[in-house]
C-alpha positions as CSV (number, residue, x, y, z in Angstrom):
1,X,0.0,0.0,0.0
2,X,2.8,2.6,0.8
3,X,4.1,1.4,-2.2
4,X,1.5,2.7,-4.1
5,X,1.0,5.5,-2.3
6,X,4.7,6.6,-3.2
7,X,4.6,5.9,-6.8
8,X,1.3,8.1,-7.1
9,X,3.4,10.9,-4.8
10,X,6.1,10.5,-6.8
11,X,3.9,10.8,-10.1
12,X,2.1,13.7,-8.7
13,X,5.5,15.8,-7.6
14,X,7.2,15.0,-11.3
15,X,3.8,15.2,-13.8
16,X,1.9,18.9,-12.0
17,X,2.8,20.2,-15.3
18,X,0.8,17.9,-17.2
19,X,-1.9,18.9,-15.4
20,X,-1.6,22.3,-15.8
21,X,-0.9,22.2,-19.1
22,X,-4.4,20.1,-19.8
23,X,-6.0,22.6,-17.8
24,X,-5.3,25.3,-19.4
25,X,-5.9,24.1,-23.0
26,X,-9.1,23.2,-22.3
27,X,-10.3,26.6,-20.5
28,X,-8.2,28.6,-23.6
29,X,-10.5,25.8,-25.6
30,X,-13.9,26.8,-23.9
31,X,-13.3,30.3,-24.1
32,X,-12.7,30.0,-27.6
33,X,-16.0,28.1,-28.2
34,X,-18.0,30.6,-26.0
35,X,-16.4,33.7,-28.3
36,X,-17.0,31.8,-31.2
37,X,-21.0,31.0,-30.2
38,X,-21.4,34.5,-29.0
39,X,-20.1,35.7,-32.6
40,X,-22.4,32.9,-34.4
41,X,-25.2,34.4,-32.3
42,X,-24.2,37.9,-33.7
43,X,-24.1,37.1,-37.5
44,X,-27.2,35.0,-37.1
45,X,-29.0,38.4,-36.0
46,X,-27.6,40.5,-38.6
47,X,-28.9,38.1,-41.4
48,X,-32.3,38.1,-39.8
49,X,-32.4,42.2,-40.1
50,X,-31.3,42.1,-43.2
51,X,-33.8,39.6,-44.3
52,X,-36.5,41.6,-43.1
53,X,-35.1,45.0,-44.7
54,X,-34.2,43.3,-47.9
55,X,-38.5,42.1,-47.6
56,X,-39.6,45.4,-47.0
57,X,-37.5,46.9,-50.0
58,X,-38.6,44.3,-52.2
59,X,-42.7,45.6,-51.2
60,X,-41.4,49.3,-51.5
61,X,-40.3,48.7,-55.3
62,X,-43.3,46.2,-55.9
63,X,-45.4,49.5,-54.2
64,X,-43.3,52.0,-56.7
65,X,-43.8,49.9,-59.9
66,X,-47.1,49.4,-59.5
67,X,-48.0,53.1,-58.9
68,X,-45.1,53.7,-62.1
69,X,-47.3,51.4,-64.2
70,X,-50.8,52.8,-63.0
71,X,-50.2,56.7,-64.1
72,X,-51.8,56.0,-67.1
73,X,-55.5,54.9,-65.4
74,X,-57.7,57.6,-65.4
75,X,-59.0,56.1,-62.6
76,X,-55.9,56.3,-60.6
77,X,-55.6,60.1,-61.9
78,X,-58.9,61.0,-60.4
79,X,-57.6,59.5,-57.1
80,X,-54.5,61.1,-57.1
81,X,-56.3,64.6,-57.6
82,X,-58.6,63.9,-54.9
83,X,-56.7,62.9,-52.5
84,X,-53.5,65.2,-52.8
85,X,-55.5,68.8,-54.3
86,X,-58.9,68.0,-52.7
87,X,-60.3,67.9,-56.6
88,X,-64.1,66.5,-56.3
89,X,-65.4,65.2,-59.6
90,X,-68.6,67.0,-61.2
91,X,-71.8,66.0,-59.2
92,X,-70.0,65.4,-55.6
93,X,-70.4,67.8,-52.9
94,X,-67.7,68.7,-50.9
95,X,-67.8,68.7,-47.6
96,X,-65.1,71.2,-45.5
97,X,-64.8,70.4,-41.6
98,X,-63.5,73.2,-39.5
99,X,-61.0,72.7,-37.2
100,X,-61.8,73.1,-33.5
């Protein structure tokens, strides 16, 4: 037993390094893996956000051709009078609110 006791003493005294050494590869190793998650976590973020910008450019142009591709509706020209001069077509009445 004392035997055994002195070889593991005497392994213990000669191989700390070893140790050590495994110890601290594998915290440099976690650290590594917790940068490289926290970075992953990052990018993945990003590309969401530029998902949803590059969606709500896409629906801007649709919105822009369509209204590029419309000027030539009559109907669309009466709208567009209405709405931004306040034109009102023959037979309407227009009504005028006051403003409190």
């Amino acid at each position: 037993m004392s035997q055994g006791k002195a070889t593991l003493l005497s392994w213990l005294q000669q191989g700390w390094w070893v140790f050590l050494f495994c110890s601290l590869i594998g915290l440099t190793y976690l650290h590594a893996l917790k940068s490289r998650n926290a970075a992953l976590d990052e990018m993945a973020y990003r590309f969401r956000e530029m998902e949803k910008e590059q969606m709500l450019a896409l629906q801007e142009k649709d919105d822009l051709q369509m209204r590029i591709a419309s000027r030539q509706d009559p109907a669309w020209i009466e709208m567009v009078l209405m709405r931004e001069i306040g034109v009102v077509p023959e037979g309407w009445i227009k009504v005028h609110f006051k403003g409190s």
